[in-house]
C-alpha positions as CSV (number, residue, x, y, z in Angstrom):
1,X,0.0,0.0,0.0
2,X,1.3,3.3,-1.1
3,X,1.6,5.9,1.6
4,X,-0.3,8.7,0.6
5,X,-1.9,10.9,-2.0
6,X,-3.3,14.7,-2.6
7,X,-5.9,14.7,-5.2
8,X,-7.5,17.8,-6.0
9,X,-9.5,20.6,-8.1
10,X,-8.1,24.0,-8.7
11,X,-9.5,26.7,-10.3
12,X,-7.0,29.7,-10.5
13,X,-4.2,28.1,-8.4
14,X,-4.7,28.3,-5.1
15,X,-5.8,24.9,-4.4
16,X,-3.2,23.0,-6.7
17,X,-0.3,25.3,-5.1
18,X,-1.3,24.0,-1.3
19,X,-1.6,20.5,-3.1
20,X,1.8,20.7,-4.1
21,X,3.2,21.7,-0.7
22,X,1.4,18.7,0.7
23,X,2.2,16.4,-1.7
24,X,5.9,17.7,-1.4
25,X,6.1,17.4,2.4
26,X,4.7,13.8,2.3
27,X,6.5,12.7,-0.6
28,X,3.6,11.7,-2.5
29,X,1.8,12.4,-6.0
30,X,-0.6,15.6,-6.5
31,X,-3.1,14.7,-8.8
32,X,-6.1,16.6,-10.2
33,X,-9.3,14.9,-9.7
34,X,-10.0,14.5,-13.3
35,X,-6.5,13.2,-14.2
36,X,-7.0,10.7,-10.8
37,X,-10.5,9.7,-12.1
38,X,-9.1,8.8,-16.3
39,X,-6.0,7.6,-14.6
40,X,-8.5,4.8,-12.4
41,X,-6.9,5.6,-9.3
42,X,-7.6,3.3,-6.5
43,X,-7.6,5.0,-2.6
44,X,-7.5,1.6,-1.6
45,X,-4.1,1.9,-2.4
46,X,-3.5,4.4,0.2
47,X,-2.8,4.6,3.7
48,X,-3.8,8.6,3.4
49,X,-6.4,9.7,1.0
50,X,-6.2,13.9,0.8
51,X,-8.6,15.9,-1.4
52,X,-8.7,19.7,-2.0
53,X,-11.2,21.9,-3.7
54,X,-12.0,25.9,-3.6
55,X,-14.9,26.9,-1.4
56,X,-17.3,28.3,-3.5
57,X,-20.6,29.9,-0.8
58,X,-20.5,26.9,1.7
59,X,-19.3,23.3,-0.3
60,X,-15.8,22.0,-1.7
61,X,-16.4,22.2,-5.6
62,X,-16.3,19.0,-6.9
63,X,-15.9,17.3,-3.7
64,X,-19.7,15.2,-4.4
65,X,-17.6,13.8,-7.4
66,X,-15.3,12.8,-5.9
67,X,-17.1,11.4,-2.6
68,X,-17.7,8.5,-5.4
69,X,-14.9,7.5,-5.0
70,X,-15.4,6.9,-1.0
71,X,-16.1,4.3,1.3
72,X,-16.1,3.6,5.1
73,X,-12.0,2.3,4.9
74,X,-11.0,5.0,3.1
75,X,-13.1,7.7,4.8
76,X,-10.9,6.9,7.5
77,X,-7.8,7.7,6.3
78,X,-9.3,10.6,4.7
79,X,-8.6,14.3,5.1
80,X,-10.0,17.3,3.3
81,X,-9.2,21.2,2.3
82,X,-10.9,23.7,1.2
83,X,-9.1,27.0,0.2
84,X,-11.4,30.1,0.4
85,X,-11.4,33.8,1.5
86,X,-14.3,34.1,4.5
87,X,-12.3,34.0,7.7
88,X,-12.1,30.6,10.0
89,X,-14.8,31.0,12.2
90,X,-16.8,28.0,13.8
91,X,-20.0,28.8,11.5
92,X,-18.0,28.7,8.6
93,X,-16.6,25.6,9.4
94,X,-19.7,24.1,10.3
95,X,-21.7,25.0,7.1
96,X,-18.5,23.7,4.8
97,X,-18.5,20.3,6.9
98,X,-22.3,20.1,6.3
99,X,-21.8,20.8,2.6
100,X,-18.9,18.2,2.0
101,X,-17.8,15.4,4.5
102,X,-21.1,15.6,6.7
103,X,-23.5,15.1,3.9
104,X,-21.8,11.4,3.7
105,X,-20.8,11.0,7.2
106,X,-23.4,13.2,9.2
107,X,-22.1,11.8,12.5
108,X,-17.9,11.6,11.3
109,X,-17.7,8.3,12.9
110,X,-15.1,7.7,10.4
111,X,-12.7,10.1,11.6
112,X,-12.2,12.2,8.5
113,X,-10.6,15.4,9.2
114,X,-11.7,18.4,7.4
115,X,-9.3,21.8,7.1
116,X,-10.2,25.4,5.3
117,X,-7.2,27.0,4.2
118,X,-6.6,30.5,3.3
119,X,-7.2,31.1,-0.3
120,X,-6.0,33.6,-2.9
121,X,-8.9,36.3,-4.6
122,X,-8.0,38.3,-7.4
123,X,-10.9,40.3,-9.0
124,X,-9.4,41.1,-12.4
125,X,-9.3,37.3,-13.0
126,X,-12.9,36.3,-12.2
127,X,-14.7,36.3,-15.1
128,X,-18.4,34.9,-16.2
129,X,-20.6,32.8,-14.1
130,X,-18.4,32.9,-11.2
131,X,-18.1,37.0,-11.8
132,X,-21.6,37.3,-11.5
133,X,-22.1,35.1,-8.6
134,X,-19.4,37.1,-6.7
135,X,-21.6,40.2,-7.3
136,X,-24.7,38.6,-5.9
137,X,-22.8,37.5,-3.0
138,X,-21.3,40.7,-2.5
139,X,-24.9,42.5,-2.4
140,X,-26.3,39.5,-0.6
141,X,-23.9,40.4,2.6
142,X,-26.0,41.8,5.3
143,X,-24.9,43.8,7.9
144,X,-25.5,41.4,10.5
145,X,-27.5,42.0,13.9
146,X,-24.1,41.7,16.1
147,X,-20.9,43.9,15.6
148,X,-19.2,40.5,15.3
149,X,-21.6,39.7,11.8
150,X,-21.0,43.4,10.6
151,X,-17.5,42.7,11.0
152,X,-17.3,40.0,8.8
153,X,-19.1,40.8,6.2
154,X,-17.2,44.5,6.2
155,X,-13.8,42.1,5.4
156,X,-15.3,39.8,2.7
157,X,-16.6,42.5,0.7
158,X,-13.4,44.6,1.2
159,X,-12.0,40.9,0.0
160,X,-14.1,41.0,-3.1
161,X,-13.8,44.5,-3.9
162,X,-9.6,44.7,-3.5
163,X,-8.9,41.3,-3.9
164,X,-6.4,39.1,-1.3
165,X,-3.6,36.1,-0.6
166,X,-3.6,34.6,2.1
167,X,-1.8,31.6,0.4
168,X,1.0,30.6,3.0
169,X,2.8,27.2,3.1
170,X,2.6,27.9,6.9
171,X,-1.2,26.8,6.6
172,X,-0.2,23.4,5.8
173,X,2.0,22.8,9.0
174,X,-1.0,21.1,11.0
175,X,-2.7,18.8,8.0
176,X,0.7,17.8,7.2
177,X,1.0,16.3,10.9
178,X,-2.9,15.0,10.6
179,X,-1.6,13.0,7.4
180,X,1.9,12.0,8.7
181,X,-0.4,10.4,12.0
182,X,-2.8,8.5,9.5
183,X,0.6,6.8,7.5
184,X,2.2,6.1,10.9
185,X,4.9,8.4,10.9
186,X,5.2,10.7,13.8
């Protein structure tokens, strides 16, 4: 059984360049989902299965294609990423969990690990569908009813307005532990 392997989906970079990281650090393969999915791979194969997607409003695009591929052994050896702008709070995780992992394993008795990294946003390259969703989104934020919710959604549209990286190999440091603990290493 090979160790470990970072499959993913990546839209303007962000995504493949913390799959690279990973897969660097471990030692393994990053592979796009759809080269992983011609190629046949088999996560049977591997003692750590690791998927990444972009967060677009609260789910891990193309993560139900590739919870296909997924079963109860390898949901256990399973971590997952999603790189977005919208800060880390508990709600945010919450709603991502609900819209990836927990929609197959409600109750995670599994054990899969979920992570949201911080993506990259550049306005000047968002074009079509996904430019027009950002502007519904952008007038969709509400001031909130606490000063916490105002601040919020003060930062993402500031982040959709100016743009922002927060694309840091530093991210990584903790999921790369999480996988190193699934293949035995410590």
């Amino acid at each position: 059984m090979d160790r470990s392997i970072v499959i993913y989906t990546s839209k303007r970079g962000s995504t493949r360049q913390y799959a690279e990281w990973i897969a660097e650090d471990l030692g393994c393969r990053a592979v796009p989902l759809d080269d992983a999915l011609k190629e046949g791979v088999d996560l049977h194969d591997y003692d750590c299965v690791i998927y990444g997607g972009w967060i677009r409003g609260s789910g891990i695009v193309d993560f139900d294609k590739f919870a296909k591929l997924l079963d109860g052994g390898i949901m256990k050896r399973l971590i997952v990423y999603g790189t977005g702008f919208a800060d880390e709070t508990a709600e945010n995780y919450a709603q991502v969990w609900g819209y990836s992992i927990g929609k197959i394993d409600p109750k995670n008795e599994n054990g899969a690990i979920m992570y949201i990294l911080g993506g990259r946003y550049v306005p000047e390259e968002v074009t079509g569908m996904d430019r027009f969703l950002m502007k519904i989104m952008r007038r969709v934020l509400l001031s909130g009813s606490t000063p916490d919710a105002k601040m919020q959604a003060d930062r993402i549209r500031e982040r959709i307005d100016n743009g922002v990286d927060m694309v840091s190999r530093d991210n990584i440091a903790s999921l790369v532990k999480d996988a190193r603990k699934k293949i035995g290493d410590k």
